[in-house]
C-alpha positions in Angstrom: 14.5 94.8 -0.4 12.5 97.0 1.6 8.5 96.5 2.2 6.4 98.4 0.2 3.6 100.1 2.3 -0.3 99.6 2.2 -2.0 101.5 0.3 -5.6 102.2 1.1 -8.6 104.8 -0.3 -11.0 106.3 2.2 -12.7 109.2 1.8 -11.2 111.6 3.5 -13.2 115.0 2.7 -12.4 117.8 0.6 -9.4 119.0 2.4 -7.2 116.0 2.5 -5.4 114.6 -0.4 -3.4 111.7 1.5 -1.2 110.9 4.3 0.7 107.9 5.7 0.5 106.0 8.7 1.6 103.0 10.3 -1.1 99.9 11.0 0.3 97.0 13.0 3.6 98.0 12.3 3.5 98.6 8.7 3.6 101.5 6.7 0.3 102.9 5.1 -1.1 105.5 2.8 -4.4 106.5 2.8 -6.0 108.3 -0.8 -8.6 110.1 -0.6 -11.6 108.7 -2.8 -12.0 112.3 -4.2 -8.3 111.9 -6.1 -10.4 110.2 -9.0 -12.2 113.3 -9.6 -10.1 116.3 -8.7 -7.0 116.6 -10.8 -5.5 119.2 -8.2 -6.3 116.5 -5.5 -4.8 113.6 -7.1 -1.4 115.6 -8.1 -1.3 116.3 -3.8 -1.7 112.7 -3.1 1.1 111.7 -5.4 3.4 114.2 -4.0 2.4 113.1 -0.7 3.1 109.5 -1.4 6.3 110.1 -3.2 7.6 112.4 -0.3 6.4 109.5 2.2 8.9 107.0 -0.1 6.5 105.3 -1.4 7.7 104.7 -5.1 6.5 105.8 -8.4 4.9 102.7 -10.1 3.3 102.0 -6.5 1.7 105.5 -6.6 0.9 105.8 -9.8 -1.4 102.4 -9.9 -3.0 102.7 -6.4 -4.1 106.4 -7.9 -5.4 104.9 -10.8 -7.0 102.2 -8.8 -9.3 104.8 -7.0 -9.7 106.8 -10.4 -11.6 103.7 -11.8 
């Protein structure tokens, strides 16, 4: 079973959806805090996790985490 990576929100500006990282050796993807309000914004960070392999049902909560 592979390790699922941290996900963390941050604001990040306008101009940046999400990426990944690694922290202490472990994966991470950072959301930008703006995903809860931008639809176009949020739909970037998804791809950008998915593409990252981060999986669905990971993605999908941590973006509705920041949405609330």
């Amino acid at each position: 079973m592979s390790v699922q990576p941290m996900v963390i929100s941050a604001a990040l500006g306008p101009r940046v959806a999400a990426f990944t990282c690694h922290i202490n050796g472990r994966a991470a993807a950072v959301i930008n805090t703006q995903v809860g309000a931008d639809p176009a914004m949020r739909t970037q960070a998804a791809l950008a996790l998915l593409c990252a392999g981060v999986d669905a049902a990971q993605t999908m909560g941590a973006l509705d985490g920041v949405r609330s």
